[in-house]
Backbone bond lengths (Angstrom), bond angles and torsions (degrees), N, CA, C in turn:
res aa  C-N    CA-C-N  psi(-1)  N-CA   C-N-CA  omega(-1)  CA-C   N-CA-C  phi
1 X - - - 1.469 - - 1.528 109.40 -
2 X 1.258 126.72 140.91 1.482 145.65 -169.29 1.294 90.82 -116.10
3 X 1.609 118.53 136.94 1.378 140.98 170.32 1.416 106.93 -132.41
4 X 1.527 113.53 124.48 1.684 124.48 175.35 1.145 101.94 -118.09
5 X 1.889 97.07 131.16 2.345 88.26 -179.84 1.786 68.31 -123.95
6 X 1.208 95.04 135.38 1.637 119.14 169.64 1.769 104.15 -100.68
7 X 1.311 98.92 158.30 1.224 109.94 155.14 1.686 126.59 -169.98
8 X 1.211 135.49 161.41 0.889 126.93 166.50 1.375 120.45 139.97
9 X 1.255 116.52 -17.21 1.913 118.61 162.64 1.039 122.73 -53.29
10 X 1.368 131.45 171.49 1.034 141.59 -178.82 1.884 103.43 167.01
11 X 1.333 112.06 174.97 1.259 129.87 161.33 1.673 121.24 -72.50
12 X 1.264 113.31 110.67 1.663 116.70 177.83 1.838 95.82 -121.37
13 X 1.176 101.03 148.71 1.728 119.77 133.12 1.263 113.15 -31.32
14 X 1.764 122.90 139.57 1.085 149.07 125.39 1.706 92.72 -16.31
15 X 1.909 119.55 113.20 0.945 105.36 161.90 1.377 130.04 113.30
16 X 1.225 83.37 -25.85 1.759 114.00 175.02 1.252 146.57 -70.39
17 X 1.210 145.77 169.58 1.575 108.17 164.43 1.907 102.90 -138.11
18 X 1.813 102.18 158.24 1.123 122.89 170.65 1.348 130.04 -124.57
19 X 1.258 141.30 126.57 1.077 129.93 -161.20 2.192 97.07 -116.22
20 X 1.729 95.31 121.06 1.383 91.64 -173.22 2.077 111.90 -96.27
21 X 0.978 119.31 140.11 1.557 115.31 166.21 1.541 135.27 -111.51
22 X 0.961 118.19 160.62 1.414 122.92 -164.27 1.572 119.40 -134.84
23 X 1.086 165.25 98.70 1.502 166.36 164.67 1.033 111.79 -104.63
24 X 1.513 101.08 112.88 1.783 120.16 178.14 1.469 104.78 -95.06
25 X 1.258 107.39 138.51 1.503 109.72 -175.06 1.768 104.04 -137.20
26 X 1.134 105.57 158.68 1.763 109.50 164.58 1.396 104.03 104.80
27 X 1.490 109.60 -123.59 1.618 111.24 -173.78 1.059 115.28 -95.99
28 X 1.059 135.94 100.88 1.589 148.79 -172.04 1.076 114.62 -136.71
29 X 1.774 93.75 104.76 1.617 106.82 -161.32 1.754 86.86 -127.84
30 X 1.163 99.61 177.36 2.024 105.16 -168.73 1.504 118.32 -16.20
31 X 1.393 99.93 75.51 1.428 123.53 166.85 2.183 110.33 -48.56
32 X 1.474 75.47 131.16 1.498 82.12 -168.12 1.514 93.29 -91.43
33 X 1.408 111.19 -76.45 1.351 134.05 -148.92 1.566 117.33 -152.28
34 X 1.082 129.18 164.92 1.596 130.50 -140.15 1.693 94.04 -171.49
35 X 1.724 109.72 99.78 1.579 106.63 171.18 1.433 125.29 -150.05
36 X 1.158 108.03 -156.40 1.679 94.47 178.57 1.895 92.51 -155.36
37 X 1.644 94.48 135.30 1.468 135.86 153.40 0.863 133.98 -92.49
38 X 1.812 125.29 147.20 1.568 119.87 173.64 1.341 89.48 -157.88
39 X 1.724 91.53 163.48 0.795 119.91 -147.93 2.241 112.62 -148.14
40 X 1.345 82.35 99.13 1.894 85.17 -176.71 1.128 111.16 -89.48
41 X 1.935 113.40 156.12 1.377 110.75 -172.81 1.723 91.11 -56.11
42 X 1.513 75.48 158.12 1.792 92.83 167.39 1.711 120.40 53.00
43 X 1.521 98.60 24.28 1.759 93.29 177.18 1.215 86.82 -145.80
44 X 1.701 128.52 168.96 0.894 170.21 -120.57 1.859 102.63 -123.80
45 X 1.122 126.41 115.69 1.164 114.79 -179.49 1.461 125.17 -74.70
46 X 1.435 121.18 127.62 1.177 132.30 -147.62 1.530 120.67 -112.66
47 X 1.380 146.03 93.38 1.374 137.80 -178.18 1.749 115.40 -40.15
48 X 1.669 101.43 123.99 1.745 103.61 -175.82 1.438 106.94 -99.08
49 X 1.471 102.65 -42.20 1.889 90.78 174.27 2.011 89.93 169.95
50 X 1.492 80.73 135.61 1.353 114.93 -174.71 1.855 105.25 -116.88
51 X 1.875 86.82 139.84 1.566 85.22 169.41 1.684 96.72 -129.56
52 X 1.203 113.35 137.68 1.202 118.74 165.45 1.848 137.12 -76.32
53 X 0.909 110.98 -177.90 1.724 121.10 -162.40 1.784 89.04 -61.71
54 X 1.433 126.92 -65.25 1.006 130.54 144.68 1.557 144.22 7.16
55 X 1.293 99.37 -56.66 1.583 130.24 -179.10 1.908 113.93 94.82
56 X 1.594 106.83 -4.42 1.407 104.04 170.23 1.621 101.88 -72.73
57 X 1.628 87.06 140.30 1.460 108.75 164.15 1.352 128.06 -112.36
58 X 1.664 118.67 170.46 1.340 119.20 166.27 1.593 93.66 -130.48
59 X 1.524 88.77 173.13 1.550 111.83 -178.50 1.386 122.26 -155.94
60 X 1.338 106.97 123.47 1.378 113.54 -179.11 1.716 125.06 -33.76
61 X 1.292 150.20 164.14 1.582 113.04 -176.17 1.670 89.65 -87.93
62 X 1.326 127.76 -35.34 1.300 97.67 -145.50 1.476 107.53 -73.30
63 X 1.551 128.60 -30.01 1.261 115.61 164.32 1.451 151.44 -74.99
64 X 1.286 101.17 10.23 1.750 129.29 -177.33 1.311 82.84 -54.23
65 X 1.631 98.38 135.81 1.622 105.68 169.46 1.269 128.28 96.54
66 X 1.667 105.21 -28.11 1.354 121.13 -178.42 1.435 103.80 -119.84
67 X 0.959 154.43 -73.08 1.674 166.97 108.62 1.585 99.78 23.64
68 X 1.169 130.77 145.36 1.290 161.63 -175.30 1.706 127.14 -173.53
69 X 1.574 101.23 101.96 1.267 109.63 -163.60 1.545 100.26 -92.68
70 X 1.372 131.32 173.54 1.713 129.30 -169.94 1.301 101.45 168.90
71 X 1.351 101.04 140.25 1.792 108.87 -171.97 1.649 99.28 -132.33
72 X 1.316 126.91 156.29 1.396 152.63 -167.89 1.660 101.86 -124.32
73 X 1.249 126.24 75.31 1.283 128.96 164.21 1.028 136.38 -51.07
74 X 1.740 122.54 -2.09 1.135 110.76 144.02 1.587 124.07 -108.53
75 X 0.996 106.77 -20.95 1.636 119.91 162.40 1.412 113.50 -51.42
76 X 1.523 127.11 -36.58 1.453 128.61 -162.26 1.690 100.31 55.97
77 X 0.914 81.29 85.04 2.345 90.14 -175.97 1.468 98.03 -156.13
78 X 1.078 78.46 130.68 1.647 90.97 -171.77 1.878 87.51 -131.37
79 X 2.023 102.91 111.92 1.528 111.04 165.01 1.680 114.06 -96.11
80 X 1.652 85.42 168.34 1.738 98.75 -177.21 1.338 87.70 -123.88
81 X 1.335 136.69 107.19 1.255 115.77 142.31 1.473 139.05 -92.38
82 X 1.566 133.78 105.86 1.307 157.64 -164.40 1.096 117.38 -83.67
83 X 1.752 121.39 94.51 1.222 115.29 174.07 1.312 115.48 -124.30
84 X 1.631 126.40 163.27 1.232 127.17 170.96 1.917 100.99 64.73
85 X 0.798 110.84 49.69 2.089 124.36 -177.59 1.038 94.85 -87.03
86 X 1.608 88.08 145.68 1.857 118.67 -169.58 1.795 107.04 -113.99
87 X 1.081 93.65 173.03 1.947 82.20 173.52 1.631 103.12 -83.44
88 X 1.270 112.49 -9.97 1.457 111.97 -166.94 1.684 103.34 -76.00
89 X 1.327 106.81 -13.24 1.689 110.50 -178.26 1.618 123.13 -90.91
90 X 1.452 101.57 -1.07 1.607 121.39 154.03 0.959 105.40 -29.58
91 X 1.468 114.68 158.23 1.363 127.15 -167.92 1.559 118.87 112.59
92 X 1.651 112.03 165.90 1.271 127.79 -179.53 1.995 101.08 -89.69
93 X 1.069 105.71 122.71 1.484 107.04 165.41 1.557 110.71 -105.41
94 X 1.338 95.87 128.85 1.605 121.27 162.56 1.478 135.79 -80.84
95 X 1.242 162.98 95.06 1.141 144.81 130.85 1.595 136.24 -25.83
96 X 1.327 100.96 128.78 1.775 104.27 -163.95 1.373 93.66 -141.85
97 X 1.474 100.48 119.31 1.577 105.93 162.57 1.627 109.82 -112.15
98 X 1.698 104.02 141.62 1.527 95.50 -171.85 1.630 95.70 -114.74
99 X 1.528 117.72 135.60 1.360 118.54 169.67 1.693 104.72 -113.54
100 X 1.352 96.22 137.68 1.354 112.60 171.26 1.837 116.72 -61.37
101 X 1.229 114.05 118.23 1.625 117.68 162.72 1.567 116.91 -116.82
102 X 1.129 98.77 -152.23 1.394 100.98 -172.50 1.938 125.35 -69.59
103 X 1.297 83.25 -34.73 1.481 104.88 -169.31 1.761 112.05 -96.82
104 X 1.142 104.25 11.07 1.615 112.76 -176.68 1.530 102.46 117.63
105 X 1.411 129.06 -127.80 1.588 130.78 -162.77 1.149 110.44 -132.30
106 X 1.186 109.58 147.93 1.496 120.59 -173.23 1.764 99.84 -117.49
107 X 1.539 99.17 139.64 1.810 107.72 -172.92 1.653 96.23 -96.17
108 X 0.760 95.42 137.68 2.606 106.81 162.79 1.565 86.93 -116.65
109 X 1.179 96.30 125.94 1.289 106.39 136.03 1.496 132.17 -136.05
110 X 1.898 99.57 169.70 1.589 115.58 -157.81 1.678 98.92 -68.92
111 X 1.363 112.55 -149.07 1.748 111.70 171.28 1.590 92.18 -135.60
112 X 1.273 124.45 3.00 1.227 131.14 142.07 1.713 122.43 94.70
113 X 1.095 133.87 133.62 1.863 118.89 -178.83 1.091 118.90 -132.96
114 X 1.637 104.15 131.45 1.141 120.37 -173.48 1.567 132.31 -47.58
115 X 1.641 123.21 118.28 1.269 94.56 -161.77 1.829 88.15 -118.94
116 X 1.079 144.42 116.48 1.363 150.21 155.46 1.848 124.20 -81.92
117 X 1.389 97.35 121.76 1.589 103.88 160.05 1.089 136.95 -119.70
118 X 1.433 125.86 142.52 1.569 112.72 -146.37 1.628 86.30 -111.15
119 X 1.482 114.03 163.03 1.680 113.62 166.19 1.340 110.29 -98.78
């Protein structure tokens, strides 16, 4: 079993910045990948940016530029760093670590923190 305690939301300004965290703990066996999701009322939860075992990343388009994802390989910490935030980046963010099994990948997920921006 994989356990993620996130932290790091809160309420900012239009403009602002937040830096989100992640610590995976427990059974963590062939670590795939290490990222973060969100999720607005009434929309569809959406991948923001993933870094892999590797250290290549992806990124959602609209936050390229602003968003900076980074992992601690021995910590198992997977950061968000959030700068220059819009109200459009409202929402609950998730942490998801995917471990490789037999049958392809298995998702963990966090219980997730609220991150709000005001205009």
């Amino acid at each position: 079993q994989v356990q993620l305690a996130e932290s790091g939301g809160g309420l900012v300004e239009s403009g602002g910045s937040l830096r989100l965290s992640c610590a995976a703990s427990g059974n963590i066996v062939d670590l795939h990948s290490m990222g973060w999701y969100r999720q607005a009322t009434g929309n569809l939860r959406e991948r923001v940016a993933v870094i892999r075992i590797g250290m290549s990343t992806i990124y959602e388009d609209s936050v390229k530029g602003r968003f900076t994802i980074s992992r601690d390989s021995a910590k198992n910490t997977v950061y968000l760093q959030m700068d220059n935030l819009q109200p459009e980046d409202t929402g609950v963010y998730y942490c998801c670590v995917e471990t490789k099994v037999a049958a392809g990948y298995r998702s963990h997920w966090g219980q997730g923190t609220q991150v709000t921006v005001s205009s």
